[in-house]
N, CA, C and O atoms as a MOPAC input file, in Angstrom:
PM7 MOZYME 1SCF
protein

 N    -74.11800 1   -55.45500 1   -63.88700 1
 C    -74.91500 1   -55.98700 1   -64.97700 1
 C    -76.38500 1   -55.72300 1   -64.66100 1
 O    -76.84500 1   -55.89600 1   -63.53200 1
 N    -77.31200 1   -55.17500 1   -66.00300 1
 C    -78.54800 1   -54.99000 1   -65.17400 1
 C    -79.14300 1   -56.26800 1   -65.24700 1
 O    -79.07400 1   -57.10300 1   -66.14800 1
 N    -79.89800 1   -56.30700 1   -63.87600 1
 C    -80.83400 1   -57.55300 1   -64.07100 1
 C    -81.97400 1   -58.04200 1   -64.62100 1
 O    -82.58800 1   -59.00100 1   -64.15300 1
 N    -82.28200 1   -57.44700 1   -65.57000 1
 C    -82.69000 1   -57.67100 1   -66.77200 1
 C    -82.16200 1   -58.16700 1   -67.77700 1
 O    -82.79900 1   -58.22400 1   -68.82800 1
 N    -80.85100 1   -58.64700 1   -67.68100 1
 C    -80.04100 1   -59.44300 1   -68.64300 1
 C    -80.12900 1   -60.95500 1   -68.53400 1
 O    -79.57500 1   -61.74400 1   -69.30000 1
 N    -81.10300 1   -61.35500 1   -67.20300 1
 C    -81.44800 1   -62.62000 1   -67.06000 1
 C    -82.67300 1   -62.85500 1   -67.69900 1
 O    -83.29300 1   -63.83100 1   -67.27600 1
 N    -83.27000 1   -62.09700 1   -68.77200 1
 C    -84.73700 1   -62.77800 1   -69.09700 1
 C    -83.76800 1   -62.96000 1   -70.46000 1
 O    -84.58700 1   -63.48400 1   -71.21400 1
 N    -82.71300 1   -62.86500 1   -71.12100 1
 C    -82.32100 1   -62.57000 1   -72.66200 1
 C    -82.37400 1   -64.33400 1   -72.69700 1
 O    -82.19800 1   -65.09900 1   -71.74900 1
 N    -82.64400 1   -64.62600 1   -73.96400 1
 C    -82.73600 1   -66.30200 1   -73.97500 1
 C    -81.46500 1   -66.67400 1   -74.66200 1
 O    -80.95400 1   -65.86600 1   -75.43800 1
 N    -80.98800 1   -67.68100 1   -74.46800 1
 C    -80.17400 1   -68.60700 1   -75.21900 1
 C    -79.35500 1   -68.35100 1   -76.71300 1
 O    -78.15600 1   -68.57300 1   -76.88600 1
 N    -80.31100 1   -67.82600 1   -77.74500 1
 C    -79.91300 1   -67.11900 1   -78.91000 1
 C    -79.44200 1   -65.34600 1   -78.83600 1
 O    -78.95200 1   -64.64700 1   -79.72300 1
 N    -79.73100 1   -65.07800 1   -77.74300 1
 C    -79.27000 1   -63.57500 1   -77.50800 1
 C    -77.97800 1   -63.76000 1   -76.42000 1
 O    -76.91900 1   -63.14300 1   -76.53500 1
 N    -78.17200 1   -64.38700 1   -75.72700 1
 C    -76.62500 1   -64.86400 1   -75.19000 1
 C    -75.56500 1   -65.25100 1   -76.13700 1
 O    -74.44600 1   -64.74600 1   -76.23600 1
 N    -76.16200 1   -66.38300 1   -76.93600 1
 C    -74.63400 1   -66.88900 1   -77.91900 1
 C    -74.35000 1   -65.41700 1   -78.71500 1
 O    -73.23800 1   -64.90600 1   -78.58100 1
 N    -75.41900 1   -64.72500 1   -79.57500 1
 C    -74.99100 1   -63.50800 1   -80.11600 1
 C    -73.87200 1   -62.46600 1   -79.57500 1
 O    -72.83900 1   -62.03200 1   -80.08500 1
 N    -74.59700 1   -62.21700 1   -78.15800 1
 C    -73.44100 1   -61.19600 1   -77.29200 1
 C    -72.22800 1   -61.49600 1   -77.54500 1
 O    -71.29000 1   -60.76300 1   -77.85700 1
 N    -72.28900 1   -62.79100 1   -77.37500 1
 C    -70.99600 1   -63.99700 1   -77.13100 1
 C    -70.03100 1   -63.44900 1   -78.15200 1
 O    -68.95300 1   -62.88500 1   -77.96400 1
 N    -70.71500 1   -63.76700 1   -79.37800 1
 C    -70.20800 1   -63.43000 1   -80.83300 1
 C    -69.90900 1   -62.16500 1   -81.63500 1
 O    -69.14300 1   -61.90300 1   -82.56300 1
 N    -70.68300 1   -61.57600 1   -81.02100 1
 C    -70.21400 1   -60.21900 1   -81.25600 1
 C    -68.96600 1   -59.37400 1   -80.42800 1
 O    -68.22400 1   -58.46000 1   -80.78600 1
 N    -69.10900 1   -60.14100 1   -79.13700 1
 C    -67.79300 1   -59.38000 1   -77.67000 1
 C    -66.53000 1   -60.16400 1   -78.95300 1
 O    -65.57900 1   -59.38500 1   -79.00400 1
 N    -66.33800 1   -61.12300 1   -79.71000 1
 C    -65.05300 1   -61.54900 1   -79.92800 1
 C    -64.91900 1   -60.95700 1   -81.32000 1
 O    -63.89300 1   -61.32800 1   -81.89100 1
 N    -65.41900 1   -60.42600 1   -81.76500 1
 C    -65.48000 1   -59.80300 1   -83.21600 1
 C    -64.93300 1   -58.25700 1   -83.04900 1
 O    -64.11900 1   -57.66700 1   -83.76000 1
 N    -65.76100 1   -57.70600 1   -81.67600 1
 C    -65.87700 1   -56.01000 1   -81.41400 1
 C    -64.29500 1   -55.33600 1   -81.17000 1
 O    -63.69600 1   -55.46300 1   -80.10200 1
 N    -63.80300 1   -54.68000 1   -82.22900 1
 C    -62.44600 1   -54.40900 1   -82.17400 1
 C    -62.34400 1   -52.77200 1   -81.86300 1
 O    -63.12000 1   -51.87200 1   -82.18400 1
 N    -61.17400 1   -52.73200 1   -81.16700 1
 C    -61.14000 1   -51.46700 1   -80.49200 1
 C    -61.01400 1   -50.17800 1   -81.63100 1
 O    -60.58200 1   -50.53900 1   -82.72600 1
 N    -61.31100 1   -48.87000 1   -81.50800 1
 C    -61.53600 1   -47.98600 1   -82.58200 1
 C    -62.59000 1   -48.23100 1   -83.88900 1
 O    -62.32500 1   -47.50300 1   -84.84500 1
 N    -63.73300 1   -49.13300 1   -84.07600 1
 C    -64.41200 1   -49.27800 1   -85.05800 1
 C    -65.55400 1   -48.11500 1   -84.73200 1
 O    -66.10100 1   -47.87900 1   -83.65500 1
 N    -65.69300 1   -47.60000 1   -85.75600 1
 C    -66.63600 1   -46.16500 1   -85.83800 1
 C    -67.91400 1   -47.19300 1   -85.82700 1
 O    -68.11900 1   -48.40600 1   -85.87500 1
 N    -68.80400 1   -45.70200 1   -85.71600 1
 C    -70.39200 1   -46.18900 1   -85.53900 1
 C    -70.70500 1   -47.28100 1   -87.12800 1
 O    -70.83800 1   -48.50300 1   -87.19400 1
 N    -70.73200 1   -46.41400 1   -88.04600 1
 C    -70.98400 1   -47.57500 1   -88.75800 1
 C    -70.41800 1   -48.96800 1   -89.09800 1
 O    -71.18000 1   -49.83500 1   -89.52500 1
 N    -69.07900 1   -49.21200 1   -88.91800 1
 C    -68.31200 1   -50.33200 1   -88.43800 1
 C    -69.26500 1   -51.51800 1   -87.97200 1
 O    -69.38500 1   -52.63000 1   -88.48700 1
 N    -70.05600 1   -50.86600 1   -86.60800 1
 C    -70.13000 1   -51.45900 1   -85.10200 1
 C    -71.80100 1   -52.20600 1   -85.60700 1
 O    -72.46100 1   -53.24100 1   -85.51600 1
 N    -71.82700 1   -51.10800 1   -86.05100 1
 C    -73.90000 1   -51.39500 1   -87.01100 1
 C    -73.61700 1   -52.30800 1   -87.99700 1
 O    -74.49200 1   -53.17400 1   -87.98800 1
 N    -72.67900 1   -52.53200 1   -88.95700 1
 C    -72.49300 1   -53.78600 1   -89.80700 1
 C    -72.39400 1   -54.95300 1   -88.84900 1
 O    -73.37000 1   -55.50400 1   -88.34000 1
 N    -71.57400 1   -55.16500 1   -88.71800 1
 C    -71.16300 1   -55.60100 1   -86.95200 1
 C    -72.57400 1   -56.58900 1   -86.43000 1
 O    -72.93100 1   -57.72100 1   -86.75900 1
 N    -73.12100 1   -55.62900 1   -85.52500 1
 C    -74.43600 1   -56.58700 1   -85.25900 1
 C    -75.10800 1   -56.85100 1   -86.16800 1
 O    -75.47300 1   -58.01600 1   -86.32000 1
 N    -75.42300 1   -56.01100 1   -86.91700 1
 C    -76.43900 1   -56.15500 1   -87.67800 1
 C    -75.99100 1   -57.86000 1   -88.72200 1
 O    -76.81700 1   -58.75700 1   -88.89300 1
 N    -74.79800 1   -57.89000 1   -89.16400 1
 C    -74.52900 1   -58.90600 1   -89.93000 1
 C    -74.27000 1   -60.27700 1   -89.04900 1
 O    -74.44100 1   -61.39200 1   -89.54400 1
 N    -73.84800 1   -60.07700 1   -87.72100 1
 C    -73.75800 1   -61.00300 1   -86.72800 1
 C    -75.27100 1   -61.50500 1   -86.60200 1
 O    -75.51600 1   -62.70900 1   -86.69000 1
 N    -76.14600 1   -60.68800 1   -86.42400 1
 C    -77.66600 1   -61.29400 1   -85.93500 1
 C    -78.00200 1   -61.98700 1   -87.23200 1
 O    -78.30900 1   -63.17200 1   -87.10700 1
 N    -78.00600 1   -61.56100 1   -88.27100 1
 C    -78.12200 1   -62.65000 1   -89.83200 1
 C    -77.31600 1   -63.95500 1   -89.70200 1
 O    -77.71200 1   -65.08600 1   -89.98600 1
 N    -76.06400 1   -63.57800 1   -89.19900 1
 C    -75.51800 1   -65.09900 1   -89.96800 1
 C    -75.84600 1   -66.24500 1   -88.27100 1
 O    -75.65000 1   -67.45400 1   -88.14800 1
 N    -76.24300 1   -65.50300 1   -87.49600 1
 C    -76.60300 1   -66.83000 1   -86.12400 1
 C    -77.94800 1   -66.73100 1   -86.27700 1
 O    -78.51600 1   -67.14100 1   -85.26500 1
 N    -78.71800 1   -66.34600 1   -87.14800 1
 C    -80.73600 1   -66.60600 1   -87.55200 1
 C    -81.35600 1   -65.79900 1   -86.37400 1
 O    -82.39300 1   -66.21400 1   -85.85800 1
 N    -80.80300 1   -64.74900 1   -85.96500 1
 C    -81.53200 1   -64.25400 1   -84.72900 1
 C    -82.06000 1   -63.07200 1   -85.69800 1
 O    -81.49400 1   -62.48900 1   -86.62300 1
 N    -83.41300 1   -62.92600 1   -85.12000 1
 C    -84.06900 1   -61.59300 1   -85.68400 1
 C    -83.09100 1   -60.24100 1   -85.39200 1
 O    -82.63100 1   -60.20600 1   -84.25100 1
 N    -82.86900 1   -59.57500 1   -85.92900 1
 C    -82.52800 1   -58.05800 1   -85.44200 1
 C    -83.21900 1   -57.31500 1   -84.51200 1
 O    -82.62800 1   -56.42900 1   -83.89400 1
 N    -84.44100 1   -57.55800 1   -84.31300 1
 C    -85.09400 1   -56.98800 1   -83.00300 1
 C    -84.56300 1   -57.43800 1   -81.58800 1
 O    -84.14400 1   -56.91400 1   -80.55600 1
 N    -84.84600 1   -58.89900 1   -82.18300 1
 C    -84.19900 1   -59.68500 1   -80.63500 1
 C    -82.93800 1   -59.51500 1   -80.31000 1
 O    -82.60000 1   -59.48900 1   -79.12700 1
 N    -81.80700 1   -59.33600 1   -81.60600 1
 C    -80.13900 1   -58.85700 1   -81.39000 1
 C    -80.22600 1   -57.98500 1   -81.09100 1
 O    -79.72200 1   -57.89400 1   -79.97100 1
 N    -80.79600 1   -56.68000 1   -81.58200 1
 C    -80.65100 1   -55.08100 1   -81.17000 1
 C    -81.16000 1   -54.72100 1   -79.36600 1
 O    -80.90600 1   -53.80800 1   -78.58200 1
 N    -81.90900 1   -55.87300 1   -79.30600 1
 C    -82.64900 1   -55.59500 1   -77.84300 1
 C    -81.66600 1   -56.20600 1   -76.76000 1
 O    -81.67600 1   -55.77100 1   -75.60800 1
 N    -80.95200 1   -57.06100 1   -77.09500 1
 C    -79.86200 1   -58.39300 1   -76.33700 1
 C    -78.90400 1   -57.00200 1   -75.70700 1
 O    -78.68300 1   -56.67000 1   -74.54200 1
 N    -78.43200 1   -56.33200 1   -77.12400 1
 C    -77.40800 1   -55.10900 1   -76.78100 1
 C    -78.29100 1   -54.22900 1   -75.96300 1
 O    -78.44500 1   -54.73900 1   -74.85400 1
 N    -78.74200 1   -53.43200 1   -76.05300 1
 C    -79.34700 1   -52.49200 1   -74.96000 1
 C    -79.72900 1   -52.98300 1   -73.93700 1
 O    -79.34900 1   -52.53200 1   -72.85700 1
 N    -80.73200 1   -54.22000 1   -74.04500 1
 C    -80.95300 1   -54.97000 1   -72.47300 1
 C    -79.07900 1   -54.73000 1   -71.34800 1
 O    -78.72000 1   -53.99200 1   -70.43100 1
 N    -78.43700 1   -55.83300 1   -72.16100 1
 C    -77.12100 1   -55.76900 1   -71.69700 1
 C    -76.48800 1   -54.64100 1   -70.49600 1
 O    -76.03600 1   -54.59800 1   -69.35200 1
 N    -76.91500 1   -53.55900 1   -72.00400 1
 C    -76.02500 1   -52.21600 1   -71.78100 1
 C    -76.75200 1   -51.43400 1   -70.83500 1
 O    -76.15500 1   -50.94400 1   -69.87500 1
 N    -78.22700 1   -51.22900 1   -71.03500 1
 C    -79.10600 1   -50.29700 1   -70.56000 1
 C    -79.87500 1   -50.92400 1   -69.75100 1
 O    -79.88200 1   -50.30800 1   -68.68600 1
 N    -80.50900 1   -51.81100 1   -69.71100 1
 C    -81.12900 1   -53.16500 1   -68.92500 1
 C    -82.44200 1   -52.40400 1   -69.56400 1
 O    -83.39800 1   -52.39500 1   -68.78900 1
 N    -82.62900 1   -51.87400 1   -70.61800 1
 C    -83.66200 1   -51.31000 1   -71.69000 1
 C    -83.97100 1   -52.43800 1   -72.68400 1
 O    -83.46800 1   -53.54000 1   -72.46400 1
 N    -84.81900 1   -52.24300 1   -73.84800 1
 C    -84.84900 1   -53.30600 1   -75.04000 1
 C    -84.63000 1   -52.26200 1   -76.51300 1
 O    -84.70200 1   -52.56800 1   -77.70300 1
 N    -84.36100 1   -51.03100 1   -75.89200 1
 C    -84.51400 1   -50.13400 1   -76.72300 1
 C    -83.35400 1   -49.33300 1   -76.05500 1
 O    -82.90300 1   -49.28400 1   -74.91100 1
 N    -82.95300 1   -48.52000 1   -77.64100 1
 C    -82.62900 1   -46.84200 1   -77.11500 1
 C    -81.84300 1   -46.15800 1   -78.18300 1
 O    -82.46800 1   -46.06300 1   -79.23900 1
 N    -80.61500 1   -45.64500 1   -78.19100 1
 C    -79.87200 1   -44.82100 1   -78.85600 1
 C    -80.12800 1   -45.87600 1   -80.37000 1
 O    -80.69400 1   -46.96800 1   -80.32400 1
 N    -79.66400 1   -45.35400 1   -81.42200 1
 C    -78.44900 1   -46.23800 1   -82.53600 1
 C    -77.54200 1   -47.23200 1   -82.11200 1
 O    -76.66300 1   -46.87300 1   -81.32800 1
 N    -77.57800 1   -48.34800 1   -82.45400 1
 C    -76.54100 1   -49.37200 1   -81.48400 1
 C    -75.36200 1   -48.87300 1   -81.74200 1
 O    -74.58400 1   -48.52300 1   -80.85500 1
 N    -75.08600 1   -48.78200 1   -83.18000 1
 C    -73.52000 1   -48.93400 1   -83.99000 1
 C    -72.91900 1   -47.41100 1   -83.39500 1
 O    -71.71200 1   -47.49200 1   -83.16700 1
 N    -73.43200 1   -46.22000 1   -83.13500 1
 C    -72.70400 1   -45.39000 1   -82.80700 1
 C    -72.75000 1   -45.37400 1   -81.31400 1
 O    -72.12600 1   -44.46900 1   -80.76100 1
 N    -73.32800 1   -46.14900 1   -80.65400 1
 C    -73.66600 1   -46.08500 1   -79.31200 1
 C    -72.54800 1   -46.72600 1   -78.73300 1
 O    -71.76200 1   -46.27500 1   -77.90000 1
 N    -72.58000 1   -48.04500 1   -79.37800 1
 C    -71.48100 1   -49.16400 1   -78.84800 1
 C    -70.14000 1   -48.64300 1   -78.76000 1
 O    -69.26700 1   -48.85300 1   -77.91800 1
 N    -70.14800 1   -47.72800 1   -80.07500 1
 C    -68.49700 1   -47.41100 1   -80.81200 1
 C    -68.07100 1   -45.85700 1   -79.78700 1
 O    -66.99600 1   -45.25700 1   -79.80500 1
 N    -69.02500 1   -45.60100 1   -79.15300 1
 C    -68.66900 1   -44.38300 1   -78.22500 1
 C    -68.23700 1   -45.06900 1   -77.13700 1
 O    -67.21300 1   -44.50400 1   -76.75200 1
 N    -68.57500 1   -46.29600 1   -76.22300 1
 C    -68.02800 1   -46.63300 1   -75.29100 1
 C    -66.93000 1   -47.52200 1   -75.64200 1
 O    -66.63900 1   -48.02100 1   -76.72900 1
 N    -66.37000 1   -47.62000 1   -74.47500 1
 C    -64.88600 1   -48.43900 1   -74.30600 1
 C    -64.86300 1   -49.90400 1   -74.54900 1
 O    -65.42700 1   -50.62200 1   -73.72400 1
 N    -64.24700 1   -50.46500 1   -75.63500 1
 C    -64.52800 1   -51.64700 1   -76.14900 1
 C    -64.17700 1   -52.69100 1   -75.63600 1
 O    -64.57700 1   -53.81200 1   -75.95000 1
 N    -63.18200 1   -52.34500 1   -74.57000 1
 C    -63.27100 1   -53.66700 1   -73.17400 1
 C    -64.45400 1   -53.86200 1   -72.38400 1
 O    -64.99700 1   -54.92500 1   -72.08400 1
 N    -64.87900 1   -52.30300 1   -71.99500 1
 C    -66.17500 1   -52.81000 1   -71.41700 1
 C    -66.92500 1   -53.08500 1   -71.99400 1
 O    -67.77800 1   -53.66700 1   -71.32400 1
 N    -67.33400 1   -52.95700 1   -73.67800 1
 C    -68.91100 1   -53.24500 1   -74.35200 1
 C    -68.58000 1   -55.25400 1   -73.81600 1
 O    -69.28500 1   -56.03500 1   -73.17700 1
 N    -67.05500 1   -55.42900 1   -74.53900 1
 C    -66.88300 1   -56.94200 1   -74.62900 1
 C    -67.03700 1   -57.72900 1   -73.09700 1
 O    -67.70800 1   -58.74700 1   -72.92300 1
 N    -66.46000 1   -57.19900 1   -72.31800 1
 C    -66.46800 1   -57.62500 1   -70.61200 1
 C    -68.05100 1   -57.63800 1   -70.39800 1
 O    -68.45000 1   -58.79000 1   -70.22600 1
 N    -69.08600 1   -56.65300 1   -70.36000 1
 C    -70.39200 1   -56.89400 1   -70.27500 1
 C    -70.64700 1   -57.87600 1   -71.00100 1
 O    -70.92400 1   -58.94900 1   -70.46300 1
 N    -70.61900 1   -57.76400 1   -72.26800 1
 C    -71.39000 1   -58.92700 1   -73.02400 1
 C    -70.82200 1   -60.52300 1   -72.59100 1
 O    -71.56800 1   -61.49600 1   -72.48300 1
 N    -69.92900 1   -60.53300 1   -72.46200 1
 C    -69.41800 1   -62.09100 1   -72.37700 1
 C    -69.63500 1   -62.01300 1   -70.92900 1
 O    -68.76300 1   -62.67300 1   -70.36300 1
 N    -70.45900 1   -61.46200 1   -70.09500 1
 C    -70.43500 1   -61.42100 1   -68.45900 1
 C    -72.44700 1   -62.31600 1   -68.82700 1
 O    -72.93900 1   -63.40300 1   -68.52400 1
 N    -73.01800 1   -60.96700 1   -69.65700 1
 C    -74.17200 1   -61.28400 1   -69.72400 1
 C    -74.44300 1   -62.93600 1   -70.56300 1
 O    -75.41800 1   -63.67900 1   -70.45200 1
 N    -73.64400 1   -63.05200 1   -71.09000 1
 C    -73.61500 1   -64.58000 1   -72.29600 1
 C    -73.28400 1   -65.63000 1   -71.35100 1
 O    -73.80800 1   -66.69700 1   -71.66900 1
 N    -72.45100 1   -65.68800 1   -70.08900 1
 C    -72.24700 1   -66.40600 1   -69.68500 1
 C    -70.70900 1   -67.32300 1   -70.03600 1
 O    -70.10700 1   -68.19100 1   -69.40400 1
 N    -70.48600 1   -66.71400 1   -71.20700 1
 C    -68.64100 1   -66.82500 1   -71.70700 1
 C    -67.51300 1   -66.00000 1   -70.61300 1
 O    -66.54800 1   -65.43400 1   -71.12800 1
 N    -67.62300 1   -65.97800 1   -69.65700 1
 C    -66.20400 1   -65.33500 1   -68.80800 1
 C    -65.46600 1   -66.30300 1   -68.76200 1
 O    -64.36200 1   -66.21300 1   -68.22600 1

């Protein structure tokens, strides 16, 4: 996990949280981009701060690729195993 996943606050943790139990195996890029993108709306988190939660996570970045095709290229045990590692849900 990078360690940079310890500055993400409280509302970017529950998100991860919420999104690792939603993220279903084979969902294409745009799938994965509704996905967060509609997850960060309905828990009031800005999309900057959701889009950054995922790359922090993934990249220990706040930035980088397209999430939705990014996410949907890697293996959807590991996107979910990171995120609920970084959320603090294991």
């Amino acid at each position: 996990m990078p360690p940079e996943a310890a500055d993400l606050d409280a509302g970017q943790r529950r998100y991860l949280a919420v999104v690792a139990e939603r993220l279903e195996d084979g969902m294409d890029g745009d799938a994965v981009q509704d996905l967060l993108y509609s997850t960060a709306v309905e828990l009031g988190l800005k999309p900057k701060a959701a889009f950054g939660a995922v790359y922090t996570a993934l990249l220990g970045r706040r930035s980088g690729p397209k999430a939705g095709p990014f996410v949907a290229g890697l293996d959807a045990g590991f996107v979910q195993g990171r995120f609920l590692d970084v959320s603090g849900d294991t």
